[in-house]
KEVEX-845899 format. One record per atom (N, C-alpha, C): x, y, z; residue number from 1; residue in three letters. Coordinates in nm, 2 decimals, decimal comma, always signed. Example, Ala and Ser with C-alpha at 12.3 -4.5 7.8 and 13.67 -1.06 7.14 Angstrom:
2
{{+1,32; -0,57; +0,78}; 1; ala}
{{+1,23; -0,45; +0,78}; 1; ala}
{{+1,32; -0,33; +0,78}; 1; ala}
{{+1,28; -0,22; +0,71}; 2; ser}
{{+1,37; -0,11; +0,71}; 2; ser}
{{+1,29; +0,00; +0,79}; 2; ser}
***
This chain:
81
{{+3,02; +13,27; -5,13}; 1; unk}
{{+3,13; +13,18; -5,16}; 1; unk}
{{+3,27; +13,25; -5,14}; 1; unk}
{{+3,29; +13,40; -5,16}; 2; unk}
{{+3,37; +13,45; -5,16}; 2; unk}
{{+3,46; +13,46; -4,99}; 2; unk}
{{+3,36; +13,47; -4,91}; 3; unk}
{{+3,36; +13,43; -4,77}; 3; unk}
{{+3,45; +13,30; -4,71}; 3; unk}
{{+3,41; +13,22; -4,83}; 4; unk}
{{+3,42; +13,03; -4,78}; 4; unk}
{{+3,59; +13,04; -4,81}; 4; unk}
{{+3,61; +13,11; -4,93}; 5; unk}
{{+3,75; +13,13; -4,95}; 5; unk}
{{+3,84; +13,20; -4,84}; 5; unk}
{{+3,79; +13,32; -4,79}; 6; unk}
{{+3,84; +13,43; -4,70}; 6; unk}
{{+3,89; +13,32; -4,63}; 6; unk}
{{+3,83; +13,24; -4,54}; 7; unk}
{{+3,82; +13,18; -4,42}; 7; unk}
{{+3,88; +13,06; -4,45}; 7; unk}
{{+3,95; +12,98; -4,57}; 8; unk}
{{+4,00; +12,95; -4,60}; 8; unk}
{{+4,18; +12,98; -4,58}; 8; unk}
{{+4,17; +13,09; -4,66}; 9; unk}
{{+4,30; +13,20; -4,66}; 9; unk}
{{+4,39; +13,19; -4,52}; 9; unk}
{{+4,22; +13,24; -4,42}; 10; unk}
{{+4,28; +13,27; -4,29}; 10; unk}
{{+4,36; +13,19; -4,22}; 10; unk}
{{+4,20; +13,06; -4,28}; 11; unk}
{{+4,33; +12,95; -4,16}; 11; unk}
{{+4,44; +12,89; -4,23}; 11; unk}
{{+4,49; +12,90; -4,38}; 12; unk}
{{+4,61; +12,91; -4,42}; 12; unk}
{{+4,70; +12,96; -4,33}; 12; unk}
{{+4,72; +13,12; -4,37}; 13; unk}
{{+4,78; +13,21; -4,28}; 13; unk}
{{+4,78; +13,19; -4,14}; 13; unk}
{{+4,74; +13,13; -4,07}; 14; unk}
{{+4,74; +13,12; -3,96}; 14; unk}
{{+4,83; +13,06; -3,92}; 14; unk}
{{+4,91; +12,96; -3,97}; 15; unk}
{{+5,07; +12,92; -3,95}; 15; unk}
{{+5,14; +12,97; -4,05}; 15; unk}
{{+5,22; +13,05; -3,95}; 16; unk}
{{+5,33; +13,15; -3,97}; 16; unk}
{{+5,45; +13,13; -4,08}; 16; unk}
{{+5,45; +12,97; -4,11}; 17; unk}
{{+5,52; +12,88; -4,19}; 17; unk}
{{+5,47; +12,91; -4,37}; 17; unk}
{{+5,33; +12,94; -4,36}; 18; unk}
{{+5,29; +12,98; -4,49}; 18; unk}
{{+5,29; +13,14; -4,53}; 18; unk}
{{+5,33; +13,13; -4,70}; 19; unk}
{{+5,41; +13,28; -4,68}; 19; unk}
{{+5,27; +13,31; -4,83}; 19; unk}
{{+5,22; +13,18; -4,86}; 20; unk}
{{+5,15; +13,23; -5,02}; 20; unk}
{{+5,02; +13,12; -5,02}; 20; unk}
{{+4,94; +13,18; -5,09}; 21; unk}
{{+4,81; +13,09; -5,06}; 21; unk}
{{+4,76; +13,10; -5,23}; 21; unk}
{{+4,75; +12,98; -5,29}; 22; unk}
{{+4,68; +12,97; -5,43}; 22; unk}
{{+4,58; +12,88; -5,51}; 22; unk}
{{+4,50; +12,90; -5,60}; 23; unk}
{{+4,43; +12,85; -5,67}; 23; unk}
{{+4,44; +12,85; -5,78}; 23; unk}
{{+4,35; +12,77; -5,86}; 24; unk}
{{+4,39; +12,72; -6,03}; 24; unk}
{{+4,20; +12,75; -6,04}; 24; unk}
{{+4,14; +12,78; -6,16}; 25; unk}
{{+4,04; +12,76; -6,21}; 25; unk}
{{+4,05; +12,77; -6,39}; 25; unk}
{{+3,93; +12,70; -6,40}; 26; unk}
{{+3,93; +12,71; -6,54}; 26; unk}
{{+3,94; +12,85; -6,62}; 26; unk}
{{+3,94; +12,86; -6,73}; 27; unk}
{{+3,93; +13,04; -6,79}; 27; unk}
{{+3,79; +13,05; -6,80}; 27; unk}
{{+3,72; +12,97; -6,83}; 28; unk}
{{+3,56; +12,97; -6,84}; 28; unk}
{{+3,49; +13,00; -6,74}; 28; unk}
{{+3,53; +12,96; -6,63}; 29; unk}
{{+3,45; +13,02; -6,54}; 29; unk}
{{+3,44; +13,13; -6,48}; 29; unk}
{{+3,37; +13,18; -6,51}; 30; unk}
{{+3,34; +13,31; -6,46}; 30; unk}
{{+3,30; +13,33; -6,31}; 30; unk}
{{+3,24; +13,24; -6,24}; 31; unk}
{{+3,19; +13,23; -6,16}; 31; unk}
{{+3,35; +13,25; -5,99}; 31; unk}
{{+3,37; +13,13; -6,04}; 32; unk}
{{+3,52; +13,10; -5,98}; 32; unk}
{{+3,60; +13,24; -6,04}; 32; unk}
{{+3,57; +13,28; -6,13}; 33; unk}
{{+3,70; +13,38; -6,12}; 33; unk}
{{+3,69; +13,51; -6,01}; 33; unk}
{{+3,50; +13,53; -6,03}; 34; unk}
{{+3,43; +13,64; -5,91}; 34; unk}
{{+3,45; +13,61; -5,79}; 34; unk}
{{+3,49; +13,45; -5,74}; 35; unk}
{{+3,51; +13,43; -5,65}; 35; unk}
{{+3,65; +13,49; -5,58}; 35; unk}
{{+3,76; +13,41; -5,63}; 36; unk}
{{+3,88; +13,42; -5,62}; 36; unk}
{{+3,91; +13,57; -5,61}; 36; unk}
{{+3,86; +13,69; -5,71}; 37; unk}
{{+3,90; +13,80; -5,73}; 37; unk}
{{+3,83; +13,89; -5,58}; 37; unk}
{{+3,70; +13,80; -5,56}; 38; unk}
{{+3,62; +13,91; -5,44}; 38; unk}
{{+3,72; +13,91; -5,33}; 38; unk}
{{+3,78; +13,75; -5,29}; 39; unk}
{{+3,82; +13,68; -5,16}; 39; unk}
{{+4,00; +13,77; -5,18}; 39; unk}
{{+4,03; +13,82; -5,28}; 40; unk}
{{+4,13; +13,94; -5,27}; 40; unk}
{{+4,27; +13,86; -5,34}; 40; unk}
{{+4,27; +13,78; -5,40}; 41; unk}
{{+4,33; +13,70; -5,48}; 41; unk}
{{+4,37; +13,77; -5,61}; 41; unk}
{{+4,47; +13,77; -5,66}; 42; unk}
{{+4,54; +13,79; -5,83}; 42; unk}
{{+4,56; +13,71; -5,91}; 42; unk}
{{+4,51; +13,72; -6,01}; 43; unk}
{{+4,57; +13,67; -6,11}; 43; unk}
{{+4,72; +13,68; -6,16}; 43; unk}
{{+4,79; +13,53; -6,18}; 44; unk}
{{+4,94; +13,54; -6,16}; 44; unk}
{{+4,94; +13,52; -6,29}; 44; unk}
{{+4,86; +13,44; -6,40}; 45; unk}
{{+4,92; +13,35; -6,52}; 45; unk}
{{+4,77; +13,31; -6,56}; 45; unk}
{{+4,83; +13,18; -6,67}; 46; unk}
{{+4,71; +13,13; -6,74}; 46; unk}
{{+4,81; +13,04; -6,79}; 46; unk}
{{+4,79; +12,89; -6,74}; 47; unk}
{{+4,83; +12,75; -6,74}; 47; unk}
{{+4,75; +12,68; -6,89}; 47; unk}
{{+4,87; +12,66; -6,96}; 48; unk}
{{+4,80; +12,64; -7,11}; 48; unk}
{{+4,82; +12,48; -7,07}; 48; unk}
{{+4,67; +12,41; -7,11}; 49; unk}
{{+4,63; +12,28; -7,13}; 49; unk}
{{+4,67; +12,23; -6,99}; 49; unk}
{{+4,62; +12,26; -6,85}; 50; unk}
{{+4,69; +12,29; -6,71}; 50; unk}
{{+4,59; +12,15; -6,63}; 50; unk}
{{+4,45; +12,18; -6,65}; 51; unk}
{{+4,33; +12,05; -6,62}; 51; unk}
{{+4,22; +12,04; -6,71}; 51; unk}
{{+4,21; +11,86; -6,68}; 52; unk}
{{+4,09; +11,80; -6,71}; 52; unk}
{{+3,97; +11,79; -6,69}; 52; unk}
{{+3,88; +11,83; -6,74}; 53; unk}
{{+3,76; +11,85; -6,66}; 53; unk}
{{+3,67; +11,73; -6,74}; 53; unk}
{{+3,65; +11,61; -6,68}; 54; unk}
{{+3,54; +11,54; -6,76}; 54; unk}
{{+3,42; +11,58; -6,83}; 54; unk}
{{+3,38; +11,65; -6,73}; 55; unk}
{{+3,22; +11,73; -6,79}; 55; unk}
{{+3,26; +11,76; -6,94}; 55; unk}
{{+3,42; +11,79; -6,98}; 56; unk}
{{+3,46; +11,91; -7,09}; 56; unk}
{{+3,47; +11,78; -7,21}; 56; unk}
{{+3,59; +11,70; -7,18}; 57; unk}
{{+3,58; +11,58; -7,22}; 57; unk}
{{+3,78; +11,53; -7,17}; 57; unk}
{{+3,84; +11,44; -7,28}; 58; unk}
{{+3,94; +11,45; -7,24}; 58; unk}
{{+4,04; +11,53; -7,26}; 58; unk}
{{+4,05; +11,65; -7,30}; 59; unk}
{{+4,13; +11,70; -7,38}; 59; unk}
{{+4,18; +11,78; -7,24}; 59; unk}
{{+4,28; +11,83; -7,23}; 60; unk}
{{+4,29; +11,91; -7,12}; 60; unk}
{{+4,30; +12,05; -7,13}; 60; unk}
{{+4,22; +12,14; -7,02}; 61; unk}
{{+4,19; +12,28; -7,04}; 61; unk}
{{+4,27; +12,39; -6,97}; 61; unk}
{{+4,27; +12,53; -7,03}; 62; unk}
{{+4,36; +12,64; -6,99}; 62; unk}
{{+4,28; +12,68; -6,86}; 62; unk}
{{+4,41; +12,70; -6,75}; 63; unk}
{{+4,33; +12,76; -6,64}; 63; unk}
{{+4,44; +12,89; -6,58}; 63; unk}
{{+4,32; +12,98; -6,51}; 64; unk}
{{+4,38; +13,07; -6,45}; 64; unk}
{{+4,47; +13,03; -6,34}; 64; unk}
{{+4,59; +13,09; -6,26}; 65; unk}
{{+4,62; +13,11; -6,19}; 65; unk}
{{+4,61; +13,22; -6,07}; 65; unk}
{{+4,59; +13,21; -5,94}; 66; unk}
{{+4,59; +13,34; -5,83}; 66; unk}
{{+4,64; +13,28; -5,75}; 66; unk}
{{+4,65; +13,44; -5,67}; 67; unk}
{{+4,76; +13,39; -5,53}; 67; unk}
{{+4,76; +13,49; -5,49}; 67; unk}
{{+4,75; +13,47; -5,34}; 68; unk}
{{+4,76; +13,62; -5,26}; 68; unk}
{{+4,85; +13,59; -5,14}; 68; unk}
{{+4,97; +13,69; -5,10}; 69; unk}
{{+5,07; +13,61; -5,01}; 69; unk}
{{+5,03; +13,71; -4,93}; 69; unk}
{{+5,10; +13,67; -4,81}; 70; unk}
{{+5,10; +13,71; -4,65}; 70; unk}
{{+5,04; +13,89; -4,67}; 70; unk}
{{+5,14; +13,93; -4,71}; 71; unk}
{{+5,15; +14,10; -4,68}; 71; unk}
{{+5,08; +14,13; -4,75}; 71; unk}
{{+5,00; +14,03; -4,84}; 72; unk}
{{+4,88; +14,17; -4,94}; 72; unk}
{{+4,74; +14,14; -4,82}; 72; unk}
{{+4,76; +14,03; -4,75}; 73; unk}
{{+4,67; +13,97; -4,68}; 73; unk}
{{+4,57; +14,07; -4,55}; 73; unk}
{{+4,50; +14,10; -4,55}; 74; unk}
{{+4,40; +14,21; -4,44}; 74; unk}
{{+4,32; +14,17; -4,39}; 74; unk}
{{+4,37; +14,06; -4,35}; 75; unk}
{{+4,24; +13,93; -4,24}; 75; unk}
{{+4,13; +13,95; -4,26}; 75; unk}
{{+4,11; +13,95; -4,41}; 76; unk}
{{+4,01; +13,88; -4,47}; 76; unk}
{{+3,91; +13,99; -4,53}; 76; unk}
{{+3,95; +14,09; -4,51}; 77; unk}
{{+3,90; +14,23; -4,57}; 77; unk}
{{+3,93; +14,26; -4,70}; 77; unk}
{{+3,99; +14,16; -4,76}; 78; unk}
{{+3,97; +14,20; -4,91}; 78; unk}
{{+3,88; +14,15; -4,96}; 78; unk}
{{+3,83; +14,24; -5,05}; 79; unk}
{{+3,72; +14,24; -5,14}; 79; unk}
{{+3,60; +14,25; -5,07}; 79; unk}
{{+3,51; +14,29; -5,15}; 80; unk}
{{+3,35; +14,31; -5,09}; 80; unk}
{{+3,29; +14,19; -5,17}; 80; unk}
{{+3,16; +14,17; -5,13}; 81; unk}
{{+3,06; +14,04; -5,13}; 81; unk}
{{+2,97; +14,12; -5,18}; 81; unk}
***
């Protein structure tokens, strides 16, 4: 999965016009965070009451923030799998 993101990134970056590439996940997932963190992403913040997840119910939930901009970027060589 961490891959699906890389390749993602890439073709972000791939116009010159984008200078920052980002994602939101819940704080619960742990899964998404392994992801985000392998694919070479940071954590910027933590968005209090930020989305709704129905599965959760309606209340709205805290989510992480990341972002990885141009120059931390190593075509796609961050992180290992």
């Amino acid at each position: 999965m961490a891959e699906a993101v890389r390749r993602m990134v890439a073709l972000a970056f791939a116009d010159p016009a984008v200078q920052r590439v980002g994602a939101f996940c819940d704080i619960d997932n742990t899964a998404s965070i392994r992801v985000l963190e392998k694919a070479g992403m940071s954590r910027e913040g933590r968005r209090k009451s930020w989305l709704v997840l129905p599965a959760f119910g309606e209340t709205p939930r805290d989510a992480y923030s990341y972002a990885i901009k141009r120059e931390e970027w190593r075509g796609g060589q961050s992180g290992a799998d």
